[in-house]
C-alpha positions in Angstrom: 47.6 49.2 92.7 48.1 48.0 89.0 48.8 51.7 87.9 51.1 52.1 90.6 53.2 49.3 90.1 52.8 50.0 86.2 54.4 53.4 87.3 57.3 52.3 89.3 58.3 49.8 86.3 58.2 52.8 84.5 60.1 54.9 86.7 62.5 52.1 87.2 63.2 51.3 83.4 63.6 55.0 82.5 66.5 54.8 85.3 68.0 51.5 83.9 68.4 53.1 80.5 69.7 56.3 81.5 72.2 54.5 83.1 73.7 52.3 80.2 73.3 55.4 78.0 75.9 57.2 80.9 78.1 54.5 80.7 77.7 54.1 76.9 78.9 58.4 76.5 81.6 57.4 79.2 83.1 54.6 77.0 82.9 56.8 74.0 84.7 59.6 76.0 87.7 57.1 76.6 87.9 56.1 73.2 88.0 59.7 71.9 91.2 61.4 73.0 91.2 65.0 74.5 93.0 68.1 72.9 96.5 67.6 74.9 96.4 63.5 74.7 97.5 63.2 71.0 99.0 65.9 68.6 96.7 68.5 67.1 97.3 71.0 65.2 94.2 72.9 65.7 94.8 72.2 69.3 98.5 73.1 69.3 97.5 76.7 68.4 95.3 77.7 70.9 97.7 80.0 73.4 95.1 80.3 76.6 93.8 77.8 79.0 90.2 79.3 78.2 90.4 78.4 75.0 91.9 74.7 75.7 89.2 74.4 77.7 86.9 75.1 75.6 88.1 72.9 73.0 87.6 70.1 75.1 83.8 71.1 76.4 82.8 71.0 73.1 84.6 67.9 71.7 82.6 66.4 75.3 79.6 67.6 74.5 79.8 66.5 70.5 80.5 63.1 71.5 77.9 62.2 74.6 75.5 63.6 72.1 71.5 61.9 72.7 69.9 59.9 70.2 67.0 62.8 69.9 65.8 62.4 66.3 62.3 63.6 65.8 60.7 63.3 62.3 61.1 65.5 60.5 64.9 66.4 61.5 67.2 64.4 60.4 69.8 64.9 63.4 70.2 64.5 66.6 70.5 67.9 68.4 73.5 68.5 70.8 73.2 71.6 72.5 77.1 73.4 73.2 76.5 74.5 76.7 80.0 75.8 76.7 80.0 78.1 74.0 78.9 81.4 75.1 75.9 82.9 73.5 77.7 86.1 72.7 79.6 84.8 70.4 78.6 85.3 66.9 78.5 82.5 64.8 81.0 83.0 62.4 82.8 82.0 65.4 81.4 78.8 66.4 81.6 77.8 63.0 85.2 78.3 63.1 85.4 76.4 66.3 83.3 73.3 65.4 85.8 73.4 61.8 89.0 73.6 64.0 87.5 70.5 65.9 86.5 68.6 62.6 90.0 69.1 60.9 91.6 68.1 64.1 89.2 65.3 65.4 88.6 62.5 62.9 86.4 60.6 64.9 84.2 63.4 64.4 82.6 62.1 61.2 79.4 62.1 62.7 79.2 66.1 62.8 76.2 66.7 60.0 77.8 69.9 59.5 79.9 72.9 61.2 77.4 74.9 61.0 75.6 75.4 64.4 71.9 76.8 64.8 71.0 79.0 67.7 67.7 78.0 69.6 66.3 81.9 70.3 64.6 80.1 73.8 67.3 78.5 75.4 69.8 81.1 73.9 72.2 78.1 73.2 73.7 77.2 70.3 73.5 73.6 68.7 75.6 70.9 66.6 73.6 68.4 64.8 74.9 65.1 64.4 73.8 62.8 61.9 70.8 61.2 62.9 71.8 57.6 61.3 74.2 57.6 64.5 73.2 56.7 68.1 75.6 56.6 70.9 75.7 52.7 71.0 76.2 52.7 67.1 79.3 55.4 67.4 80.7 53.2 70.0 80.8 49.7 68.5 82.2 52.0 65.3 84.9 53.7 67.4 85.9 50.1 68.5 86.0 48.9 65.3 88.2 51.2 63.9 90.4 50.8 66.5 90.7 47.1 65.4 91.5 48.3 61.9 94.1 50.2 62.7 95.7 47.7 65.5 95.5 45.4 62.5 97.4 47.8 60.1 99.7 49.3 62.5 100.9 45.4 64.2 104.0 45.3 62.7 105.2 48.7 63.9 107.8 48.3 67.2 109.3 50.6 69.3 112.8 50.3 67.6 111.7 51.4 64.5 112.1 55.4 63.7 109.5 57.9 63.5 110.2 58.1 59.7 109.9 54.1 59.3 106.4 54.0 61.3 104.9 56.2 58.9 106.0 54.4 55.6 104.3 51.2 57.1 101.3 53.5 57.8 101.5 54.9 54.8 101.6 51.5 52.8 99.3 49.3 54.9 96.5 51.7 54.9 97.0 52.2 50.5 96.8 48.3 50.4 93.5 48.4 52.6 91.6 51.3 50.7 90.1 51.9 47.4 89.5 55.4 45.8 85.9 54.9 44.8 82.4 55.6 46.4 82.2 59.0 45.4 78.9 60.0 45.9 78.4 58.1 49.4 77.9 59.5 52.8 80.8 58.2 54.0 83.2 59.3 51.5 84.6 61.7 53.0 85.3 60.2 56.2 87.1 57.8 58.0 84.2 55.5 58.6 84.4 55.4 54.1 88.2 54.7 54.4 88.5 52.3 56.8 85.6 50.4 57.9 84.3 50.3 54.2 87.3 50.6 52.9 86.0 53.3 50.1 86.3 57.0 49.8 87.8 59.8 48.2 90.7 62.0 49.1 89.1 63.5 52.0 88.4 59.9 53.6 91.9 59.1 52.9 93.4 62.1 54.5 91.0 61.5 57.4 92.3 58.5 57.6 95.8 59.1 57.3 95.2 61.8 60.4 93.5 59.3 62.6 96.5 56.5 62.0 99.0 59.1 62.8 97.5 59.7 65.5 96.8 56.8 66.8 100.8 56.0 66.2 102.2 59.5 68.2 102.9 60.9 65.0 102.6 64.6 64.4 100.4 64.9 61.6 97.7 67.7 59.9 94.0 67.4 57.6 95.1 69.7 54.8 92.5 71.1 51.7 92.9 72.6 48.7 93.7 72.2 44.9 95.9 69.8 42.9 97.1 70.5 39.1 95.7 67.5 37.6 96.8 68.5 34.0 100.0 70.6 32.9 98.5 70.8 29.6 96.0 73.1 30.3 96.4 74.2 33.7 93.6 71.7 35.4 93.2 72.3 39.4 91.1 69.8 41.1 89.5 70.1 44.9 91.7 68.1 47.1 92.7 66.8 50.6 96.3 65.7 51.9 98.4 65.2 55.5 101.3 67.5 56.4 103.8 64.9 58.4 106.3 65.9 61.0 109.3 64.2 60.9 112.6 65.2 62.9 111.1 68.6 63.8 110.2 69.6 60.2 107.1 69.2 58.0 106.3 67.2 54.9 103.7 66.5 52.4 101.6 63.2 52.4 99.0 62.5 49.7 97.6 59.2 50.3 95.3 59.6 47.6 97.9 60.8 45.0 100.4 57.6 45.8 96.9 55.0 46.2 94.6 56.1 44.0 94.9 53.0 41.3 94.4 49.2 42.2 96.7 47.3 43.5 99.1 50.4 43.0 101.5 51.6 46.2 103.4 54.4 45.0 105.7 57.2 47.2 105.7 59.9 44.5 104.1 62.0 47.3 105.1 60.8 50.3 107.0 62.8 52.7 108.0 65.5 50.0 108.9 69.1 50.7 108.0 72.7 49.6 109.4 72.5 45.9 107.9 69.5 44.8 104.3 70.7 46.8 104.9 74.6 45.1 104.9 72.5 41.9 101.6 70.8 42.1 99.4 72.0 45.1 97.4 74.7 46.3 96.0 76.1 49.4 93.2 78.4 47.6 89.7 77.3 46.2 87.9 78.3 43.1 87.3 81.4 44.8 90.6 82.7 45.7 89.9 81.9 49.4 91.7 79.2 51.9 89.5 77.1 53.6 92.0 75.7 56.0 91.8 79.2 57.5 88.3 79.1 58.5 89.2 76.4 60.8 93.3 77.3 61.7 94.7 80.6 62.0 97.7 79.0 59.7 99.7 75.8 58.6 102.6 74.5 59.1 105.6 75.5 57.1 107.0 72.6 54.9 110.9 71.9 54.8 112.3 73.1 51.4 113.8 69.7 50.4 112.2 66.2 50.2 112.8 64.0 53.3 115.6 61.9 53.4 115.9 58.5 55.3 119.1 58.7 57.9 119.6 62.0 57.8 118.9 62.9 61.1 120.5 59.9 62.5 122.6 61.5 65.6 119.6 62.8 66.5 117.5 59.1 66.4 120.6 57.8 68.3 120.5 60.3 70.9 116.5 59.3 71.7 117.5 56.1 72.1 120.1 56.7 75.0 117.8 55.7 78.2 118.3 58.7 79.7 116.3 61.1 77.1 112.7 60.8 76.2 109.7 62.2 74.2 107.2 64.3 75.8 103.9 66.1 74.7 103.7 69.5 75.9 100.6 71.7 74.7 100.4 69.3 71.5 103.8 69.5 70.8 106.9 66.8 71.0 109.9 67.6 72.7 113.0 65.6 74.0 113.2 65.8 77.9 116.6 65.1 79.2 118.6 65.6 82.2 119.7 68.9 81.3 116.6 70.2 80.2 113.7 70.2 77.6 114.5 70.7 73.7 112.8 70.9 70.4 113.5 67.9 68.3 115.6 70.3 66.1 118.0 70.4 69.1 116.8 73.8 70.4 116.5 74.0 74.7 113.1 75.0 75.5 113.1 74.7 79.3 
């Protein structure tokens, strides 16, 4: 009788806590936005609905990953029961970098590169094993907070162009460069809950708070010339911007990298002052945005100038016209029809 009942507390227990951990996933799902809900880049350039879906079975299984850790791994498997096991992977390593670059609440990938379980014939993420689902989603709501708290002074009459300088500032206030050798240095866990990282965090970061405010914006890698006098390139992460239907350069790090410093020297800048002092290829010649894009946008020629597209500003603001997101991109939908926000009809 006492084993029985011993059994059925078991049974019943083991059934309790399957059923937080559901509802724990399920929270973290609604926290995490799919591929068409906010702009992505990575997202924008996928052309068939196989592929969309795709993008999103993986981002669901990344994120309702189990807390699985066995000594001696140090992850958490998460098996990608949606990626077929004839791909080679070259491929899923391309697919888990598109979703990395695009997805910064995906900080708690260990790497892009998958292993393939010869049993099961699936392949697998690992996710660091420091994270558990309840961990990830007090973190996720706590980064929200951090960036409700940077972004509350942002309105609905202020422009697209306006939005992003309060971004910009509020989150070079709230960081330090520092914390170089730390886990989360790189992430946006370092850049805004610790408040620490290097140029990848801050990039990361800058991503997620575009994001977050309906601005188009892009993770971007490569070199910077840190020296003219002898030619010194430097490993280094920015944002490519979208304002008014053309790109621009953001370096957070380049503008907030000293105390109690905001500067704009890079902010919103075009292709000649980027061609002057960044690069897309590493040490080795190669582009590592390309293992996870197929390409990048292509930056306006001139710097960006406040006002310039001002009949265009007034025109959103009749009642009549507003902003959609189709397939991850912004358009204006009016009575007459759909058009890019460069003016072109679409539909």
């Amino acid at each position: 009788m006492k084993r029985s009942f011993l059994l059925l507390l078991l049974s019943f227990s083991a059934i309790v806590m399957s059923a937080q951990q559901s509802a724990t996933k399920d929270s973290i799902a609604g926290l995490v936005p799919r591929g068409n809900e906010v702009f992505r880049w990575g997202y924008s350039e996928l052309t068939s609905d196989q592929d969309k879906a795709l993008y999103d079975t993986i981002l669901g299984s990344l994120i309702r990953f189990d807390d699985n850790n066995f000594s001696p791994y140090y992850y958490h498997r998460c098996d990608l029961t949606g990626v077929p096991n004839t791909m080679d992977i070259q491929q899923v390593i391309a697919w888990l970098s598109r979703l990395s670059n695009d997805i910064p609440e995906l900080y708690i990938l260990s790497s892009t590169i998958p292993r393939y379980d010869t049993e099961s014939y699936l392949y697998y993420a690992r996710i660091g094993y420091v994270n558990s689902p309840s961990s990830y989603l007090s973190e996720l709501l706590r980064l929200q907070e951090v960036a409700d708290t940077l972004m509350s002074d942002i309105s609905p009459e202020m422009t697209d162009y306006e939005r992003l300088l309060l971004i910009h500032d509020r989150f070079i206030e709230w960081g330090d460069y520092g914390d170089l050798t730390g886990a989360d240095a790189g992430n946006i866990r370092g850049a805004l809950l610790n408040r620490r990282a290097v140029c990848e965090g801050f990039a990361r970061a800058g991503l997620y708070l575009c994001q977050r405010a309906g601005i188009p914006c892009v993770f971007v890698s490569g070199q910077m010339l840190t020296s003219t006098v002898n030619e010194t390139w430097e490993n280094h992460a920015w944002n490519f911007v979208q304002l008014d239907g053309q790109w621009y350069l953001m370096d957070l790090t380049s503008d907030g990298g000293f105390p109690n410093i905001v500067g704009h020297d890079a902010f919103v800048r075009g292709a000649a002052y980027f061609n002057q002092y960044y690069r897309f290829s590493a040490p080795d010649g190669t582009n590592p945005n390309l293992t996870a894009y197929h390409g990048l946008p292509v930056l306006a020629s001139d710097d960006y100038t406040p006002g310039q597209h001002d009949d265009l500003q007034e025109l959103e603001q009749d009642i009549s016209i507003k902003k959609v997101l189709i397939d991850g991109h912004l358009y204006l939908r009016t009575s007459e029809g759909i058009f890019s926000l460069s003016g072109h009809r679409i539909y």
